[in-house]
MINUPA-393388 format. One record per residue: residue number from 1; residue in one letter; chain; x, y, z of N, C-alpha, C, O in turn. Coordinates in Angstrom, 1 decimal, m for minus. Layout:
N
<sedren><n>NUM</n><res>a</res><chain>A</chain><n_u>X</n_u><n_v>Y</n_v><n_w>Z</n_w><ca_u>X</ca_u><ca_v>Y</ca_v><ca_w>Z</ca_w><c_u>X</c_u><c_v>Y</c_v><c_w>Z</c_w><o_u>X</o_u><o_v>Y</o_v><o_w>Z</o_w></sedren>
...
//
This chain:
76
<sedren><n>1</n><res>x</res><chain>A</chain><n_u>0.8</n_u><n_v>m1.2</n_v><n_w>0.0</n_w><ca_u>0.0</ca_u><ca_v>0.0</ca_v><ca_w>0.0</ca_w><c_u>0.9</c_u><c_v>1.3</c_v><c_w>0.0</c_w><o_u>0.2</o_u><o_v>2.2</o_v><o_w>m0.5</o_w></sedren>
<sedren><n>2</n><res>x</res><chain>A</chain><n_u>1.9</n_u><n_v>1.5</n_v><n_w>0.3</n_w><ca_u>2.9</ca_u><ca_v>2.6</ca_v><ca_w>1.1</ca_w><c_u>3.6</c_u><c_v>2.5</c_v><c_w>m0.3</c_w><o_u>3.9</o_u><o_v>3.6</o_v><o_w>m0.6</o_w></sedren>
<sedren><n>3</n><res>x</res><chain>A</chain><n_u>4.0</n_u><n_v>1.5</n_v><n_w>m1.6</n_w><ca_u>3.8</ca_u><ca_v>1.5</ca_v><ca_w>m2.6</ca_w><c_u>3.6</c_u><c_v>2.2</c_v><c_w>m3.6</c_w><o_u>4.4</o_u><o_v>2.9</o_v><o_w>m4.2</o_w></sedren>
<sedren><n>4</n><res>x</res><chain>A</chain><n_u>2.5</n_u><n_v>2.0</n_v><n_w>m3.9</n_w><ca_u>1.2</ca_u><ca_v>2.9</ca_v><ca_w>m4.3</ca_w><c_u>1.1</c_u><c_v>4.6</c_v><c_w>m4.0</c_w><o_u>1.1</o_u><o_v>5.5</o_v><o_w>m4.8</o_w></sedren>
<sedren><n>5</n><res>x</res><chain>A</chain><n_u>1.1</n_u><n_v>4.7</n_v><n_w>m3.1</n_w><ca_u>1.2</ca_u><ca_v>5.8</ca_v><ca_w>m2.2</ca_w><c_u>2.5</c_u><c_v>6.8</c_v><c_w>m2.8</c_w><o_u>2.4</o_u><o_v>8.0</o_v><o_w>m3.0</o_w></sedren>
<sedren><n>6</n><res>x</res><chain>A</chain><n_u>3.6</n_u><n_v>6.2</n_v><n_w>m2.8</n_w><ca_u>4.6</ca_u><ca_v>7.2</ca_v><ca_w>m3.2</ca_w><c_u>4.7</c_u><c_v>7.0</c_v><c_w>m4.6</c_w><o_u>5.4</o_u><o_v>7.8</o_v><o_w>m5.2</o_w></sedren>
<sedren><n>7</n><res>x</res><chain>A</chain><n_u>4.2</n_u><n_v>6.1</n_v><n_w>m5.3</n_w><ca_u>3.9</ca_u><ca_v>6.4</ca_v><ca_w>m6.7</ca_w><c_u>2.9</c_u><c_v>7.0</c_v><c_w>m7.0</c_w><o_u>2.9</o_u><o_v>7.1</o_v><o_w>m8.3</o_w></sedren>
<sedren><n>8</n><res>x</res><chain>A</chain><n_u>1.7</n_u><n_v>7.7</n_v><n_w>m6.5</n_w><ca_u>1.3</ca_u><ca_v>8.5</ca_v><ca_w>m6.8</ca_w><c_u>2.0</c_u><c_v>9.8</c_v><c_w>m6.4</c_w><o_u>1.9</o_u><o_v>10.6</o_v><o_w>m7.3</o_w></sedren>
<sedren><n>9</n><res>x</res><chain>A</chain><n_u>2.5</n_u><n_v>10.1</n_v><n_w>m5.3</n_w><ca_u>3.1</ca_u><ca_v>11.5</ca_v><ca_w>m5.2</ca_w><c_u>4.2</c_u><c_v>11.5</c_v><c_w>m6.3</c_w><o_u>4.7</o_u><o_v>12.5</o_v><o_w>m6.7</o_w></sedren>
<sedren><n>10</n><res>x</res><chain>A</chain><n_u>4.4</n_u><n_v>10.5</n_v><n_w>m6.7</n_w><ca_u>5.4</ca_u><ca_v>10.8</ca_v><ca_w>m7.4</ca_w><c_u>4.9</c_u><c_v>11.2</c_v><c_w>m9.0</c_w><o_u>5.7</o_u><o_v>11.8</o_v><o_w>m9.8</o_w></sedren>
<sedren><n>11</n><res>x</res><chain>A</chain><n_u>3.7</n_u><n_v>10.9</n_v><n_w>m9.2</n_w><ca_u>3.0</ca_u><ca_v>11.1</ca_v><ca_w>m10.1</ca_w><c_u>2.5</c_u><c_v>12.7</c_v><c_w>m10.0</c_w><o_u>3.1</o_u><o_v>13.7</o_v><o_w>m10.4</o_w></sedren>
<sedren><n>12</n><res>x</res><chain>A</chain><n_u>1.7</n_u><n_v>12.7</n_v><n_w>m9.5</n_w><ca_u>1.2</ca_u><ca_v>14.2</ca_v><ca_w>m8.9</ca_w><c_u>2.7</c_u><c_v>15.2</c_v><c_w>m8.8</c_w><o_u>2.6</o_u><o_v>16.4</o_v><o_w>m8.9</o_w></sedren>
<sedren><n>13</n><res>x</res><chain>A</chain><n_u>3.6</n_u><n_v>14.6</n_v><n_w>m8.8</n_w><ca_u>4.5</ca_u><ca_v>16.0</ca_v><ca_w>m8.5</ca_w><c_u>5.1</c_u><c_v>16.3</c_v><c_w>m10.2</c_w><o_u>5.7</o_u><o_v>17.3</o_v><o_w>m10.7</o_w></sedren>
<sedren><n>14</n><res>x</res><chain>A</chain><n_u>4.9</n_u><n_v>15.1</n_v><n_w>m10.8</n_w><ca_u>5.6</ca_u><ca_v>15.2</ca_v><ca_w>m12.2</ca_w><c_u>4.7</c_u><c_v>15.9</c_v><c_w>m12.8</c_w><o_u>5.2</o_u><o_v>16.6</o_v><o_w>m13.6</o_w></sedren>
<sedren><n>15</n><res>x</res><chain>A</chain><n_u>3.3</n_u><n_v>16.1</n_v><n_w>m12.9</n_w><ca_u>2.3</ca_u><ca_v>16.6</ca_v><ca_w>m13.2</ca_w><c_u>2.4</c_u><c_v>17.9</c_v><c_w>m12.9</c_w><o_u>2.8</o_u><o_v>18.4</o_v><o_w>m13.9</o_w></sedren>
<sedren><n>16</n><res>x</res><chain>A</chain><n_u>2.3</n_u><n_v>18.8</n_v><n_w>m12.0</n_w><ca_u>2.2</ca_u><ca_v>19.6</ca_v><ca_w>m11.2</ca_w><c_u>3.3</c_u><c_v>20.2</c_v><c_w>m11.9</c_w><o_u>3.0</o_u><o_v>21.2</o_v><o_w>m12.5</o_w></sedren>
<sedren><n>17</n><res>x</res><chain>A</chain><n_u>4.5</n_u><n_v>19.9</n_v><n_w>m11.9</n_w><ca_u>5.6</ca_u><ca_v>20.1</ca_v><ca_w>m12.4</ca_w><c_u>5.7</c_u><c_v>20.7</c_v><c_w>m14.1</c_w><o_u>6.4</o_u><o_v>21.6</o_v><o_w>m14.6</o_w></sedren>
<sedren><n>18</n><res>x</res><chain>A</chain><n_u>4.9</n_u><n_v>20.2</n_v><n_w>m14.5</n_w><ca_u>4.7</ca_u><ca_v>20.0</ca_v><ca_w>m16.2</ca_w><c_u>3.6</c_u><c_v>20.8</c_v><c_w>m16.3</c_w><o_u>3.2</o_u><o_v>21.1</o_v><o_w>m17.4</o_w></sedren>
<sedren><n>19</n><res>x</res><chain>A</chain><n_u>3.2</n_u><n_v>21.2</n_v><n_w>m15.3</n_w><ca_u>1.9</ca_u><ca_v>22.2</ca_v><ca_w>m15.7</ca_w><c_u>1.7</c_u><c_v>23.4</c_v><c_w>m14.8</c_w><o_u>0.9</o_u><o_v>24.2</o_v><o_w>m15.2</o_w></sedren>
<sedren><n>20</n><res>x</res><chain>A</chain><n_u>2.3</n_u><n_v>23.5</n_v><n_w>m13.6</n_w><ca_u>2.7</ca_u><ca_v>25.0</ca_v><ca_w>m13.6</ca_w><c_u>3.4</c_u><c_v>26.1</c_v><c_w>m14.0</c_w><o_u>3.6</o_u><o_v>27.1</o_v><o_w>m13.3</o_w></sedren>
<sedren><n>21</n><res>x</res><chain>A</chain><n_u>3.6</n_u><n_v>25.9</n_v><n_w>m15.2</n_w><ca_u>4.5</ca_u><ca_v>27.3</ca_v><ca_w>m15.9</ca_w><c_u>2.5</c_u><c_v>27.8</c_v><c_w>m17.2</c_w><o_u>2.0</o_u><o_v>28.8</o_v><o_w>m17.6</o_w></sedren>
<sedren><n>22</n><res>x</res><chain>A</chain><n_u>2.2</n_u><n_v>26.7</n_v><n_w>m17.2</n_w><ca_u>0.6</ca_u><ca_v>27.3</ca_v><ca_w>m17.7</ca_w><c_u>0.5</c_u><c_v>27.4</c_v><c_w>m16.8</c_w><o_u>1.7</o_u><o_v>27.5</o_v><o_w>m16.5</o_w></sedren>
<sedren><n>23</n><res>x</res><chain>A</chain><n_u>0.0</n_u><n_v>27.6</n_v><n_w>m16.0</n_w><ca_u>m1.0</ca_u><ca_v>27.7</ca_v><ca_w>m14.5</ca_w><c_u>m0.6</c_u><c_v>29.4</c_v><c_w>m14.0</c_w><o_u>m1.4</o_u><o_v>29.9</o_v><o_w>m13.3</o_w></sedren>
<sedren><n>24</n><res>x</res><chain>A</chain><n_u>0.7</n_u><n_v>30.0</n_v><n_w>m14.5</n_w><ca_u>1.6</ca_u><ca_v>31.0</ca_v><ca_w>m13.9</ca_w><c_u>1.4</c_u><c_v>31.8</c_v><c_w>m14.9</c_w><o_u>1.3</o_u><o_v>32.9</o_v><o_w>m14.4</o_w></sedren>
<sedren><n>25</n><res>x</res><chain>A</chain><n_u>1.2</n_u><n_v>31.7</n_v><n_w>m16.6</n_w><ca_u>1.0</ca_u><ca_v>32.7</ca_v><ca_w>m17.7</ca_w><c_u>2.2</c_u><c_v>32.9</c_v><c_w>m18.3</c_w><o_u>2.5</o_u><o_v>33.5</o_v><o_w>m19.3</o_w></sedren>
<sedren><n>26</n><res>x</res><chain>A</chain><n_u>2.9</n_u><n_v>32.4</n_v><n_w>m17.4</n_w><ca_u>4.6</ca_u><ca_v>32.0</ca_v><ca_w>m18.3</ca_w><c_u>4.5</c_u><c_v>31.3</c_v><c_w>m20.0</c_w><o_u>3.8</o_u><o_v>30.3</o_v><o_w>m20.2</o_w></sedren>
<sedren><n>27</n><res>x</res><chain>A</chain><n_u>5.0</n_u><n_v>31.8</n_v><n_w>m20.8</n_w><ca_u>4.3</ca_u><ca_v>31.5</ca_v><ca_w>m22.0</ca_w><c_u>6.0</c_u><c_v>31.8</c_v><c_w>m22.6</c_w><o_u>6.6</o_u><o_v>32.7</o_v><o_w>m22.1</o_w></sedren>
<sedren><n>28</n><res>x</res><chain>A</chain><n_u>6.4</n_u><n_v>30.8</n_v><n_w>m23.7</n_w><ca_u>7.8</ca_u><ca_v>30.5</ca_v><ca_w>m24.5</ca_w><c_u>8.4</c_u><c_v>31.7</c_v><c_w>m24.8</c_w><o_u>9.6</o_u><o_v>32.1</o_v><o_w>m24.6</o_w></sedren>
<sedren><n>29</n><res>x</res><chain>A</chain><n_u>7.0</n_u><n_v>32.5</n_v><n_w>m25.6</n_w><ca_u>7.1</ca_u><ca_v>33.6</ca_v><ca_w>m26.3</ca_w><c_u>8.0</c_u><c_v>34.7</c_v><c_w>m25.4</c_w><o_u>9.0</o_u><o_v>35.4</o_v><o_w>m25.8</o_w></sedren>
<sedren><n>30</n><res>x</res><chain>A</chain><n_u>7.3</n_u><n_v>34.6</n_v><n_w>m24.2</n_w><ca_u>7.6</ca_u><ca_v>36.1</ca_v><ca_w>m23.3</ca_w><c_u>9.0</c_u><c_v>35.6</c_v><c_w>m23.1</c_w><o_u>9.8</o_u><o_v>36.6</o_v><o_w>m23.0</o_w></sedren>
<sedren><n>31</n><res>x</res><chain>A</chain><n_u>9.7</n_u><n_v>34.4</n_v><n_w>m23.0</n_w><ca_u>10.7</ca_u><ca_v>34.1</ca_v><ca_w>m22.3</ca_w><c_u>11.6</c_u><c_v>34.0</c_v><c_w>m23.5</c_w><o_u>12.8</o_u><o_v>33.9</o_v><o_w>m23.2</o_w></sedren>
<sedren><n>32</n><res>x</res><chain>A</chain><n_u>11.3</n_u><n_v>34.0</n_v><n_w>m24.8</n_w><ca_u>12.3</ca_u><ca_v>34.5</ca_v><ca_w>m25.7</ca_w><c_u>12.8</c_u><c_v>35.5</c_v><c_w>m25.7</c_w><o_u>14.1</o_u><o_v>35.8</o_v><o_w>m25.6</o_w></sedren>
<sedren><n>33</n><res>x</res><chain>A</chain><n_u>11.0</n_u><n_v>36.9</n_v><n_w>m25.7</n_w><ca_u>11.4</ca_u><ca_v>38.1</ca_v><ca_w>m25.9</ca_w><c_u>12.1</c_u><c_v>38.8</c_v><c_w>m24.9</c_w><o_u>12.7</o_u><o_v>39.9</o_v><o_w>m25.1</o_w></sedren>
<sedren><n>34</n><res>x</res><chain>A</chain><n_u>12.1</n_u><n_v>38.1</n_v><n_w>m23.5</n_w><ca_u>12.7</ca_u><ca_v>39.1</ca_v><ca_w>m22.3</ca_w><c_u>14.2</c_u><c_v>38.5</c_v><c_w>m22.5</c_w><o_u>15.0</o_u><o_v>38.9</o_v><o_w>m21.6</o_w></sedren>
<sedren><n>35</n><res>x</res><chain>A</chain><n_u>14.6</n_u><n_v>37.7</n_v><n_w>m23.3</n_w><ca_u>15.8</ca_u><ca_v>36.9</ca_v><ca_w>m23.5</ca_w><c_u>16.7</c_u><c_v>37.7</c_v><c_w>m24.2</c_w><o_u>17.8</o_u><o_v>38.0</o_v><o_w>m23.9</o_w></sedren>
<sedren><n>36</n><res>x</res><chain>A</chain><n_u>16.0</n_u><n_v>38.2</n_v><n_w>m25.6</n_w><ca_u>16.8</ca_u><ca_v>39.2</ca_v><ca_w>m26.5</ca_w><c_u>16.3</c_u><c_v>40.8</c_v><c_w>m26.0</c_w><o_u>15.4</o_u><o_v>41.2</o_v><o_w>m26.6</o_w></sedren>
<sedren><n>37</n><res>x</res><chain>A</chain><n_u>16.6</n_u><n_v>41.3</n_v><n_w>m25.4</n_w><ca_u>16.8</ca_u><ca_v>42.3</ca_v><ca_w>m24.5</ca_w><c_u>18.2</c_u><c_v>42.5</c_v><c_w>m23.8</c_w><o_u>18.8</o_u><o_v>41.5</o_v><o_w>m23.4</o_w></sedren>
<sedren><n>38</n><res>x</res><chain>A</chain><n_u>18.7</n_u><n_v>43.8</n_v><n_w>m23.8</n_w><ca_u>19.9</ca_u><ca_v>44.2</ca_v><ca_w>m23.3</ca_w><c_u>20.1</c_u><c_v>45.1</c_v><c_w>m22.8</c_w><o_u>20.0</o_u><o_v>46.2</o_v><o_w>m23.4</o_w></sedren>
<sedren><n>39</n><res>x</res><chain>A</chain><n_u>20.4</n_u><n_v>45.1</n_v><n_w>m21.9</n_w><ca_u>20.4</ca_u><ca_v>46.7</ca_v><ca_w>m21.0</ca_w><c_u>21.7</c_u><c_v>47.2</c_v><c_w>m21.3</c_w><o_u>22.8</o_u><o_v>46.7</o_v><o_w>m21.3</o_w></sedren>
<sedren><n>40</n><res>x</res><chain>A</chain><n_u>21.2</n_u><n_v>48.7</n_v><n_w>m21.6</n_w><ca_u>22.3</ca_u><ca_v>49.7</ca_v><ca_w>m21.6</ca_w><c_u>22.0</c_u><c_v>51.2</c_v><c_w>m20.9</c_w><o_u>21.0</o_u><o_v>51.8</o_v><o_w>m20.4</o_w></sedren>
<sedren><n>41</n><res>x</res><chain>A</chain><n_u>23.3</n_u><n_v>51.6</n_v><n_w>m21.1</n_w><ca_u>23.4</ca_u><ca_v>53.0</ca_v><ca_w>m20.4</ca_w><c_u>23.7</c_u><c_v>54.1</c_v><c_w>m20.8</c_w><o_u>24.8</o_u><o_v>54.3</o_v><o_w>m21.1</o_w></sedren>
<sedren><n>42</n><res>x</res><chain>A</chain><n_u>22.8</n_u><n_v>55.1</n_v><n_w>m20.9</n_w><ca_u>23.4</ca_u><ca_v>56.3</ca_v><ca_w>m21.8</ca_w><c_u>23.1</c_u><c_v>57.6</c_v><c_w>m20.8</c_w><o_u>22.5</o_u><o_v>57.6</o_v><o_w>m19.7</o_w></sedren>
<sedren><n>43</n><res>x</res><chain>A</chain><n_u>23.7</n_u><n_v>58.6</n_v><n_w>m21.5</n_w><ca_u>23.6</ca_u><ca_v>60.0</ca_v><ca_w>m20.5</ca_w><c_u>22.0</c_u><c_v>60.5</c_v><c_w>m21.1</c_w><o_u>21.5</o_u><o_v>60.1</o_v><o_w>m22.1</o_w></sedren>
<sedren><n>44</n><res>x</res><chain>A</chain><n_u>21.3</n_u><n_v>61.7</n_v><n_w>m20.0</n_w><ca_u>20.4</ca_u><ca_v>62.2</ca_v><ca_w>m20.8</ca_w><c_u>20.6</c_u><c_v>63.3</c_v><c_w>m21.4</c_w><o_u>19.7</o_u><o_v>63.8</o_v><o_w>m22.2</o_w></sedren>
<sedren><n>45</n><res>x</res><chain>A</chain><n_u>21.9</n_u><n_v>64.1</n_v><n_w>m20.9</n_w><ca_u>22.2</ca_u><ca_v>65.0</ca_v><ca_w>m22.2</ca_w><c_u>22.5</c_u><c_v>64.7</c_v><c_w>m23.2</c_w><o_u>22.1</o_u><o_v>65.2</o_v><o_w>m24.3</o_w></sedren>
<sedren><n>46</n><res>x</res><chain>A</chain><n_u>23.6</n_u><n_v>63.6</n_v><n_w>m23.2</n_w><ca_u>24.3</ca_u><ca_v>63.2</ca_v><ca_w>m24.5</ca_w><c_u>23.9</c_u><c_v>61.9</c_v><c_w>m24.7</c_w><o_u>24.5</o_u><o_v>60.9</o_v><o_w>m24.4</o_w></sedren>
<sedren><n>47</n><res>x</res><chain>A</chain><n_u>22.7</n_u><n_v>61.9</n_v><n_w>m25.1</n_w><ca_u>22.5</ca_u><ca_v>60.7</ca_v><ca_w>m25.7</ca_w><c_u>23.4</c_u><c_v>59.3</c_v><c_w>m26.9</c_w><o_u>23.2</o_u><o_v>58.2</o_v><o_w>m27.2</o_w></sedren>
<sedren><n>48</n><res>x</res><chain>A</chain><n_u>24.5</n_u><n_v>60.4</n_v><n_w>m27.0</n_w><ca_u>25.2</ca_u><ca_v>59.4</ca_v><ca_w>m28.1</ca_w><c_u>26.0</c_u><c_v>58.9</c_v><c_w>m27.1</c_w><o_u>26.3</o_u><o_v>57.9</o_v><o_w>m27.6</o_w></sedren>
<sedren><n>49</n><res>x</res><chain>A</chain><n_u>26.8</n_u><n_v>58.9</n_v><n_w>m25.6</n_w><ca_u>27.4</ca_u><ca_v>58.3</ca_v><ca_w>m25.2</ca_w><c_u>26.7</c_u><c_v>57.3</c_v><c_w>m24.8</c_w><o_u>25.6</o_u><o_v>57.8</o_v><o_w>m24.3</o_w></sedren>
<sedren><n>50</n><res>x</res><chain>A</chain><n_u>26.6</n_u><n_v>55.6</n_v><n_w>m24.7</n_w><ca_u>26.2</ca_u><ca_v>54.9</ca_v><ca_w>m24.7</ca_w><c_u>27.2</c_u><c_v>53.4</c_v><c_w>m24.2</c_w><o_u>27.8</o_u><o_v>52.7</o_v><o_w>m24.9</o_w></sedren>
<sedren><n>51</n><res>x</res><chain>A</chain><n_u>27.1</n_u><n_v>53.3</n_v><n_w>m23.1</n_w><ca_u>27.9</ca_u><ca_v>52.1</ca_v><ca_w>m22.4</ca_w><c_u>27.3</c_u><c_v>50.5</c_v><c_w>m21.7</c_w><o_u>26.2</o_u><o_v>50.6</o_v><o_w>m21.1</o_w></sedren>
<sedren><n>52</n><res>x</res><chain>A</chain><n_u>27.6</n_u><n_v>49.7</n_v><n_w>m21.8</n_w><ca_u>27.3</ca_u><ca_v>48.7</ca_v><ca_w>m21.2</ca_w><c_u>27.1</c_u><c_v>48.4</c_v><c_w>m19.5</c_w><o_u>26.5</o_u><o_v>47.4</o_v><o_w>m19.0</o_w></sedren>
<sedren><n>53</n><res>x</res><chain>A</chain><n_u>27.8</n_u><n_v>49.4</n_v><n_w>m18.7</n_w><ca_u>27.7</ca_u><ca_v>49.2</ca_v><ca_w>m17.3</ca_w><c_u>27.5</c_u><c_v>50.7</c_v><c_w>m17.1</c_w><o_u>27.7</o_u><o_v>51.7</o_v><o_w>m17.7</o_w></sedren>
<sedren><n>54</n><res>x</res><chain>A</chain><n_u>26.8</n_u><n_v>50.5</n_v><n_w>m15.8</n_w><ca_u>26.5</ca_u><ca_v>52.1</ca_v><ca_w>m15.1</ca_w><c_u>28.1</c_u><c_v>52.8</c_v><c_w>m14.7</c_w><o_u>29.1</o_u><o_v>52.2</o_v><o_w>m14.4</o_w></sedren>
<sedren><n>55</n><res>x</res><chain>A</chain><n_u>27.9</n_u><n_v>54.3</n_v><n_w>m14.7</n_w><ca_u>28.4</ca_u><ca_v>55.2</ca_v><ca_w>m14.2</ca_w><c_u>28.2</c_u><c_v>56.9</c_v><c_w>m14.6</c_w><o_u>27.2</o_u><o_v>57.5</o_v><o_w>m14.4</o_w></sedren>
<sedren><n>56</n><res>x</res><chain>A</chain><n_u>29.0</n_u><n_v>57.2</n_v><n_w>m14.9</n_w><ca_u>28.8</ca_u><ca_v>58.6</ca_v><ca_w>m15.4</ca_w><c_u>28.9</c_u><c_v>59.0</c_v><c_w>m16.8</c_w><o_u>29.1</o_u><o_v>58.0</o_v><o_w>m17.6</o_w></sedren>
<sedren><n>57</n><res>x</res><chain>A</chain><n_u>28.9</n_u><n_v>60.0</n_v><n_w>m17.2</n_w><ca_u>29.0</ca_u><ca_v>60.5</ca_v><ca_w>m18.6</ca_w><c_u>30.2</c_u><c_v>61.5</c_v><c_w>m18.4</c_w><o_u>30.4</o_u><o_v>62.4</o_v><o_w>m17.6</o_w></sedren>
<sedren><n>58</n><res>x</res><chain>A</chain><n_u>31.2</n_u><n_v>60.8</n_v><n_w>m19.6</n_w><ca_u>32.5</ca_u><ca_v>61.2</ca_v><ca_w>m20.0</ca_w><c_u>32.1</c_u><c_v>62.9</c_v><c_w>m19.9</c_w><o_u>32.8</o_u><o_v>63.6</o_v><o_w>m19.1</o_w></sedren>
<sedren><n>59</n><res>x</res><chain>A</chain><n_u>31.1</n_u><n_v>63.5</n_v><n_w>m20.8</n_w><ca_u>31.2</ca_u><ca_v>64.6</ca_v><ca_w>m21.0</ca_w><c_u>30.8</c_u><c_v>65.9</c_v><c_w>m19.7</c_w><o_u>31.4</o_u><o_v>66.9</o_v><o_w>m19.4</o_w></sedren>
<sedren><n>60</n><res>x</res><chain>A</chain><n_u>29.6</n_u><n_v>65.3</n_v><n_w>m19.3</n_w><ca_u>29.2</ca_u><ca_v>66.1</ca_v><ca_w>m18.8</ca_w><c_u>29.3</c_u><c_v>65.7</c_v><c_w>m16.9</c_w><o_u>29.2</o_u><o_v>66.5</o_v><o_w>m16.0</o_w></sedren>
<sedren><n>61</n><res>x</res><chain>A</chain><n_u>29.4</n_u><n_v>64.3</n_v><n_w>m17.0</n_w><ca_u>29.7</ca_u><ca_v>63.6</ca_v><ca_w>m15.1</ca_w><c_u>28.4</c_u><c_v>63.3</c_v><c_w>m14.6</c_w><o_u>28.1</o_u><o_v>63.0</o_v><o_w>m13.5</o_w></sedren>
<sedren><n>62</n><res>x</res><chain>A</chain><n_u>27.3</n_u><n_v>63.4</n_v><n_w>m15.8</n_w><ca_u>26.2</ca_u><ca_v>63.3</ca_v><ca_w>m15.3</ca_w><c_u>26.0</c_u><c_v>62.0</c_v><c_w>m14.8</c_w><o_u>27.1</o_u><o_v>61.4</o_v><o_w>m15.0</o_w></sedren>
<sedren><n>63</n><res>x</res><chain>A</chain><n_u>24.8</n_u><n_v>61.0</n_v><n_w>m14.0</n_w><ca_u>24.9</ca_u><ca_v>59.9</ca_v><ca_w>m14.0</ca_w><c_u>24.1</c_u><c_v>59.3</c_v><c_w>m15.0</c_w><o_u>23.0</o_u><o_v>59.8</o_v><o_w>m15.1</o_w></sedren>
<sedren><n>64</n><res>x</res><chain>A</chain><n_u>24.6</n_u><n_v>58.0</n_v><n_w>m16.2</n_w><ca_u>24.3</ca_u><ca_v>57.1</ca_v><ca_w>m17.3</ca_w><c_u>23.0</c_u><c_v>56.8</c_v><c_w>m16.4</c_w><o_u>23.0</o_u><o_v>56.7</o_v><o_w>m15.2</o_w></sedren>
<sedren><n>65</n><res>x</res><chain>A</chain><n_u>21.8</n_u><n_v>56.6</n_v><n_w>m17.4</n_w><ca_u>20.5</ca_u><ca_v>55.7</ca_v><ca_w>m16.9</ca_w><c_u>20.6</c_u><c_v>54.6</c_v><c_w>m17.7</c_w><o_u>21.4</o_u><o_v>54.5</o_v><o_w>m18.6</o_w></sedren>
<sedren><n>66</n><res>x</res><chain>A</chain><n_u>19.9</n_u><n_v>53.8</n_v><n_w>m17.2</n_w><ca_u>19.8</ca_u><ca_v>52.6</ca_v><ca_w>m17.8</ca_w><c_u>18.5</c_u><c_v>52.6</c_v><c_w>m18.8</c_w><o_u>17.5</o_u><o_v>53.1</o_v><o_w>m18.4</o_w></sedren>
<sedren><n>67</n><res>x</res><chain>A</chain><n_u>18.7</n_u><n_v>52.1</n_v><n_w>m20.2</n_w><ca_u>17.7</ca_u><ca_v>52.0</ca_v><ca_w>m20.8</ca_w><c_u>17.9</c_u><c_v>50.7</c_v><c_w>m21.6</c_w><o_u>19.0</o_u><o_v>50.3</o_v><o_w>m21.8</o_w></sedren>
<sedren><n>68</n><res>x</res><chain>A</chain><n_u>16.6</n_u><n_v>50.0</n_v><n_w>m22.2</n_w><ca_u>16.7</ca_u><ca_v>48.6</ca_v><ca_w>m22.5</ca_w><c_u>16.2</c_u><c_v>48.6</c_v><c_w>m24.0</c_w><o_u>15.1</o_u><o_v>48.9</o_v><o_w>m24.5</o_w></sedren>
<sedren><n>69</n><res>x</res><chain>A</chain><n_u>17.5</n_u><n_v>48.0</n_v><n_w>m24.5</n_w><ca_u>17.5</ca_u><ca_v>47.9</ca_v><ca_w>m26.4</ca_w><c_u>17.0</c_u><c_v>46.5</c_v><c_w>m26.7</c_w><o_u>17.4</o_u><o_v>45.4</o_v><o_w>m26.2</o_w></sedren>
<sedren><n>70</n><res>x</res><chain>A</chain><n_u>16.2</n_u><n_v>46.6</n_v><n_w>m27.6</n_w><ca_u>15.0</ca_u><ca_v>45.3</ca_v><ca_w>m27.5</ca_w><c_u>16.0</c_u><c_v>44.9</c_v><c_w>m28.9</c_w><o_u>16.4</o_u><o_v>45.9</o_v><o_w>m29.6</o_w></sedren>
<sedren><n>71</n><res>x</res><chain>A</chain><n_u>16.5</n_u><n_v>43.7</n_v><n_w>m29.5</n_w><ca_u>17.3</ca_u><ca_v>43.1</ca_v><ca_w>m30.4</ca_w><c_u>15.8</c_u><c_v>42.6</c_v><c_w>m31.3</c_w><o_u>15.4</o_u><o_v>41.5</o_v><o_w>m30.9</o_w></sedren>
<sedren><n>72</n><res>x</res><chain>A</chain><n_u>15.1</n_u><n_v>43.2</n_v><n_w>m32.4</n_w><ca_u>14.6</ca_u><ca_v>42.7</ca_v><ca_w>m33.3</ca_w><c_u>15.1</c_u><c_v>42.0</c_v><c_w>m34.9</c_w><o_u>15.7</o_u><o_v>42.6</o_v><o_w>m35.7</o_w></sedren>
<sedren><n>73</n><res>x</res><chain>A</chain><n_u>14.6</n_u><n_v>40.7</n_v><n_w>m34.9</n_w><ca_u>15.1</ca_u><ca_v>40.3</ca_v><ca_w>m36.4</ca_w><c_u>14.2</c_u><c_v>40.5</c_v><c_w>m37.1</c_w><o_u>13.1</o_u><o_v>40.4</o_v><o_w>m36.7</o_w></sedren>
<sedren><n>74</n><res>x</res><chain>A</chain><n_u>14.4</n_u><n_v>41.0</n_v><n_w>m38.5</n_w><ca_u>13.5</ca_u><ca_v>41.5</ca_v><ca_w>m39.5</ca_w><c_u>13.5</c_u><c_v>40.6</c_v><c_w>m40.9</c_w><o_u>14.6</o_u><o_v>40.2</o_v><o_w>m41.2</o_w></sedren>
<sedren><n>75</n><res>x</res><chain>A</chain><n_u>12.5</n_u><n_v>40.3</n_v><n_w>m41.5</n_w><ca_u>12.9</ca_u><ca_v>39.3</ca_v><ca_w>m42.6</ca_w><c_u>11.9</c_u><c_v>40.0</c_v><c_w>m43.9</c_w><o_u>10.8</o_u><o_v>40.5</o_v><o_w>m43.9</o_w></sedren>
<sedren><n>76</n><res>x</res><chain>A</chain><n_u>13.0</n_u><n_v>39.9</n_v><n_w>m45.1</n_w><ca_u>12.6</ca_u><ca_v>40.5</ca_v><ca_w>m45.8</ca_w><c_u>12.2</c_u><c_v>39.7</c_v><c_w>m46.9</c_w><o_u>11.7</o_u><o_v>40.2</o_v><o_w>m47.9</o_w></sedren>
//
């Protein structure tokens, strides 16, 4: 009986397992798009300085914000 028993939890959890990412609204798609995404950092006066990690701006010492460049493929 005790058998049975942990073959079903064991069932029930591979289930559960396999079907909570539906259950959550997690969907392939979103987990592509938030995949090709890249954060970067630019100043807000000088928008052409543009760096990969935070700090300041060469020109002005202002502090870089972070803003996020979405990587789209286009097919022609």
């Amino acid at each position: 009986m005790k058998k049975i028993n942990w073959m079903t939890v064991a069932l029930m959890t591979l289930v559960l397992g396999a079907t909570f990412p539906a259950m959550t609204g997690c969907k392939t798609s979103e987990l592509a798009a938030n995949s090709s995404q890249t954060v970067k950092y630019t100043c807000p006066m000088h928008p052409e300085v543009v760096q990969n990690s935070p700090g300041n701006c060469p020109i002005c010492c202002m502090t870089l914000v972070e803003t996020i460049n979405t990587v789209s493929s286009t097919t022609h």
